[in-house]
N, C-alpha and C positions, 0 to 999 in steps of 0.2 A: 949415514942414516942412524938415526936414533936406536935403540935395542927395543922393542914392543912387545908387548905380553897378549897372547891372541887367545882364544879358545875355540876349538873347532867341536861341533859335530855334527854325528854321522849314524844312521841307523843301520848303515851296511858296511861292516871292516873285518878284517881278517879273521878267522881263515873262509871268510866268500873272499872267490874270485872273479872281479866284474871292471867293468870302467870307471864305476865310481870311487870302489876301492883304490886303484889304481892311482886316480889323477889326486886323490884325496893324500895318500902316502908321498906322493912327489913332491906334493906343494909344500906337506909339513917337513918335510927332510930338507928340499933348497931354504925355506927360509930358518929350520932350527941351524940350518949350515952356516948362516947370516949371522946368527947371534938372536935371532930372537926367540923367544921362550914362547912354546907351543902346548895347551893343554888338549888333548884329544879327550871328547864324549863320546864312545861307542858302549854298543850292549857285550855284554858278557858272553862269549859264545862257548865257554868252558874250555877252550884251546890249551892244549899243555906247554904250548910252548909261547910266552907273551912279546908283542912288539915293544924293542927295546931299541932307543935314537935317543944322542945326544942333545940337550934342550927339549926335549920330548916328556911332558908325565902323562901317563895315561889312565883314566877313570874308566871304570867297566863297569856299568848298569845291569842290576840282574832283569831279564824279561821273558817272556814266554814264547814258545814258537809261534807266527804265523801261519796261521792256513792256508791263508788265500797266494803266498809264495814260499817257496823253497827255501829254506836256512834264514829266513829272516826272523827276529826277534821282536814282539812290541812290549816295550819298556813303559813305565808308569808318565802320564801327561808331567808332572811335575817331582822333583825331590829337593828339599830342603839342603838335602846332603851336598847335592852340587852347588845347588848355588852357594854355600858355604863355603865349597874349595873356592868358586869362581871369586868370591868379595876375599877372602884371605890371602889369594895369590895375586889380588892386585889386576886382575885381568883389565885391557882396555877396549879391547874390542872381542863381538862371538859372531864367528862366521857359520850357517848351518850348510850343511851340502844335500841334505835332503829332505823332505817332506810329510814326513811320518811321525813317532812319536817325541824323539830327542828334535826335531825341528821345535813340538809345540817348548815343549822345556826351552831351548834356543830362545824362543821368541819371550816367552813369560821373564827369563830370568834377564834380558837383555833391558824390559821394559821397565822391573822392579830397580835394577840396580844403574837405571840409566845409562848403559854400555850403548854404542852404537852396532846395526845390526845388519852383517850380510849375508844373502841368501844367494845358492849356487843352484840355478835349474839345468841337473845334467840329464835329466831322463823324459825322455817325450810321454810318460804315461797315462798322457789323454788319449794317445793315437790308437784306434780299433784294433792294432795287432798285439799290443799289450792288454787292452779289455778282454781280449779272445781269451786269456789265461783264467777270470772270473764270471764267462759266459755274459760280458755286457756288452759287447764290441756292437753296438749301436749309436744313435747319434743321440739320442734322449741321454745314456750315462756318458758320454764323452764331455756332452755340455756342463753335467752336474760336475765332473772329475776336473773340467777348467774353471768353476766354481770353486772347488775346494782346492785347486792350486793358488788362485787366487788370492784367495784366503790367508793362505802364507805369506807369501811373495809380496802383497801389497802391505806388509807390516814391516819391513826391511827399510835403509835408510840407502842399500843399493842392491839392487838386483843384478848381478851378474850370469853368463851364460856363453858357451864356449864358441860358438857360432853366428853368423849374422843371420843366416836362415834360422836357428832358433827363436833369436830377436824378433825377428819379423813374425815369429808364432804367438809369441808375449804379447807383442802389440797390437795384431790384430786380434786378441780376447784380451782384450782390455785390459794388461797389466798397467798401474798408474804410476808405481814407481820408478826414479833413476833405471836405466838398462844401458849398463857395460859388456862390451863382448870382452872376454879376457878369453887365448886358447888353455885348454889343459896342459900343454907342452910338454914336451918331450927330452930327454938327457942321451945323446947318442951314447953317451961315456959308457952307458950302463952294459952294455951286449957284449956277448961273445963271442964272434964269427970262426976262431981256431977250425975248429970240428966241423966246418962245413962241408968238406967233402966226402967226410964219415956217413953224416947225414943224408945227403945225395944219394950215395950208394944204398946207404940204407931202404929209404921209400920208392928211389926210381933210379937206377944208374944208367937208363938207358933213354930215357927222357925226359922233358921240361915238368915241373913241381909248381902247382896255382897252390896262394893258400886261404884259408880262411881261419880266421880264429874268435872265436863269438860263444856267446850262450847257442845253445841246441833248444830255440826257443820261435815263437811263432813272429816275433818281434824281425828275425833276424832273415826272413823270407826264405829258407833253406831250401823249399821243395822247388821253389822258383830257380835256384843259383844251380840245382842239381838237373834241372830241365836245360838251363841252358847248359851246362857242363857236357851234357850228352850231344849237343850238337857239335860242341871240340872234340868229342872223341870219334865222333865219326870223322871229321876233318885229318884227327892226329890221333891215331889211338894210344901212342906211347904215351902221351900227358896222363899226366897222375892228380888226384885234387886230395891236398891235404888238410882234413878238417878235423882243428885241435879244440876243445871244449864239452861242453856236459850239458844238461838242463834238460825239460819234462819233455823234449818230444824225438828224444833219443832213440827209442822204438821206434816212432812213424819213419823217422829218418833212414832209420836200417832196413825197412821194407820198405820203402821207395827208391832205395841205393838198388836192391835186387830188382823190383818190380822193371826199373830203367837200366837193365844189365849193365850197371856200372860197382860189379861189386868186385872186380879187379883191380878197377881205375881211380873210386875213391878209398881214402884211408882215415877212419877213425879214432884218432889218438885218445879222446877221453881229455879229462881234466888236467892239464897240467900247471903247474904254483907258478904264479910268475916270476919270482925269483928263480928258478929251473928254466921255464922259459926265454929269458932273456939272456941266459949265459948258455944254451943248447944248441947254438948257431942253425937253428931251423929258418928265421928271418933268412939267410944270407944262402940257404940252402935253395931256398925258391928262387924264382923267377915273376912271377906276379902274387900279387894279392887282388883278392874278387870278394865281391859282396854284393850282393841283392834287397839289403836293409832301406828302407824307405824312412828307419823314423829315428837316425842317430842325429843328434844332438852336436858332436863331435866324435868320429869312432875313433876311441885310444888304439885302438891294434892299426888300426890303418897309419896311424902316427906311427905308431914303431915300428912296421911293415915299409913307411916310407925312408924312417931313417937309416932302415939298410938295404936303401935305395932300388926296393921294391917298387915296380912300374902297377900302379892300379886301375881295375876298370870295377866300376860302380854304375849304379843308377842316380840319374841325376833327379833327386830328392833333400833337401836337408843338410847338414852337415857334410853330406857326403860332395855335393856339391861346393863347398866353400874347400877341403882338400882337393880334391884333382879338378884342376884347369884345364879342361876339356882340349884333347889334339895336342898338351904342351907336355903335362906330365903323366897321362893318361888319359883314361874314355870315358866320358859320362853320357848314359845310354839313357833314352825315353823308356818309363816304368810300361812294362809290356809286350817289348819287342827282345824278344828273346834272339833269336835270329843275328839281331844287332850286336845285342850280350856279346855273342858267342863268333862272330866275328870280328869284333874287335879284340876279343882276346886269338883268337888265331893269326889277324894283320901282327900282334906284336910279338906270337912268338915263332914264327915265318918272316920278320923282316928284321934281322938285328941289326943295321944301320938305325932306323929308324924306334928299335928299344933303346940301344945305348944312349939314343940321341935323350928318349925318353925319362931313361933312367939319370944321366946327366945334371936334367932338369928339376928332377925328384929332389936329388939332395939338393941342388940349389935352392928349391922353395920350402923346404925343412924346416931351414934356418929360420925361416919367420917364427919358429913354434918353439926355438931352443928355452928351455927351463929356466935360464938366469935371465933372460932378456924378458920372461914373461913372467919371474918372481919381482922383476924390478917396478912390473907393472902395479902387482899385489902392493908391497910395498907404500908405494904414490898410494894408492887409493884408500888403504885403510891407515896412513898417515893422515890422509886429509881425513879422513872420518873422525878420527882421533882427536886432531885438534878441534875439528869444531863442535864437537861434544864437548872437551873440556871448556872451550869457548862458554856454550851454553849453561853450562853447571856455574862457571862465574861467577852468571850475571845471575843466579836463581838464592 
């Protein structure tokens, strides 16, 4: 494979801790690991300490904080400055991961400098439970919000996106553009299991550990996974639900844990850095991973939660349905039946023939999401984009 000079951005990168960050740092590290030279566009977040990866230069845009979300930045629609690095460094292609203000730049300096352009839709932010956060969670601003996704996404030479339920959301609001499902994937290599029975001991040494790991956000249906949680503990009281993350509705969350006398059973870790995460052997410490989210895209934690062959039960919604294969590697439950929830996760941790069977299964369907089998995908497609741009420059 040829060596390619790419340039990403991103209006959400370290130090937020989220999905997009996540799958965003994955992809530029497998393929800076490849040989090709990566420039990353992220805002400025004044962090002391900067991401530093071989093949890697990184640009930091100064911007302002956001109001309308937490720790988020908006950077100026355009800067000359960049596009300057982007023509000096030779760039061949600009990939944007998000839709805010380094998308518009993305798009403007892709157009000026004839780069071909692709766009990554990891965030369902049409969906009412993310409007809930700007009081617009109705169907008049949902329609305007796939409007102005739109708007991006159909300026791209490809549309990519982590999920085929995704896809199927592009298409039916009219995206026009190519739609590639590419997943985020996953690097088992990265974990640390050592200390998992430090762990163990830690949160519950005397029974089974559900986990969750998500924003502390409206998005991520928490009062719902805590209702059903309360019907496992009446089944099993020893189970313990371990819930690692932050975000604005961390209060409700803490009086609703009391309100449903679960302030024994659930465990609030707060924020933890993924890099601490992934080598904490908390994955390996559990026994299932659970979520109640209706509008991921792809959930990266359920990805790493599988890879250490975590059995999960979810709602069959979205992404969440293209990871667990319903009855094979877990349970995808009808939004609403809690009951359900909360019996499937008691069938699996009352029947361990039938988890290990589960779990088994888990790592076997992993593999489909492994990082080098899915940078090779990247590779092919922004190859082809490559050349036939330069194709087109040619003949002009």
């Amino acid at each position: 494979m040829i060596k390619m000079r790419i340039a990403i951005f991103t209006d959400t990168f370290l130090p937020q801790i989220n999905g997009v960050v996540t799958a965003t740092i994955s992809l530029i590290k497998v393929l800076a690991n490849k040989g090709h030279h990566i420039i990353l566009i992220a805002p400025d977040f004044g962090q002391s300490e900067k991401f530093k990866y071989n093949n890697v230069e990184i640009i930091q845009v100064k911007g302002i904080p956001a109001l309308f979300y937490e720790d988020f930045r908006l950077t100026k629609f355009f800067s000359f400055k960049v596009m300057k690095i982007i023509k000096e460094k030779k760039i061949e292609l600009i990939h944007f991961q998000t839709p805010l203000m380094l998308g518009v730049q993305a798009i403007w300096i892709s157009r000026i400098l004839k780069l071909p352009l692709v766009g990554t839709f990891h965030t369902l932010f049409t969906d009412s439970q993310y409007l809930r956060h700007f009081g617009m969670n109705n169907f008049l601003f949902q329609e305007l919000f796939w409007a102005y996704a739109r708007a991006y996404y159909n300026r791209c030479n490809l549309i990519t996106c982590p999920s085929e339920a995704a896809k199927e959301a592009l298409v039916k609001n009219k995206f026009q553009k190519l739609i590639k499902v590419i997943s985020n994937g996953i690097d088992s290599s990265i974990f640390d299991s050592s200390k998992w029975g430090q762990v163990k001991a830690k949160y519950n040494p005397k029974g089974k550990l559900l986990l969750f790991v998500g924003r502390l956000a409206y998005e991520k249906n928490l009062f719902y996974l805590l209702e059903c949680f309360q019907l496992v503990v009446k089944k099993i009281p020893e189970t313990k639900l371990l819930i690692i993350g932050d975000g604005p509705q961390k209060a409700f969350i803490e009086t609703r844990i009391k309100e449903l006398g679960l302030s024994k059973n659930v465990i609030l870790t707060g924020k933890i850095e993924h890099e601490k995460l992934i080598k904490s052997s908390i994955f390996k410490a559990c026994t299932l991973f659970v979520t109640a989210s209706t509008t991921e895209t792809q959930g990266i934690t359920m990805l790493e939660a599988q890879a250490n062959g975590l059995v999960s039960v979810g709602i069959d919604a979205m992404g969440t349905k293209d990871l667990i294969k319903n009855n094979y590697n877990g349970y995808l439950v009808k939004d609403g039946d809690k009951k359900a929830f909360a019996d499937a996760v008691i069938k699996l941790l009352e029947n361990k023939k039938l988890y290990l069977k589960m779990k088994k299964n888990t790592l076997k369907e992993i593999k489909k999401h492994d990082i080098k089998r899915i940078s090779s995908i990247w590779e092919k497609e922004y190859s082809k984009l490559i050349s036939k741009q330069r194709f087109l420059n040619s003949k002009n």
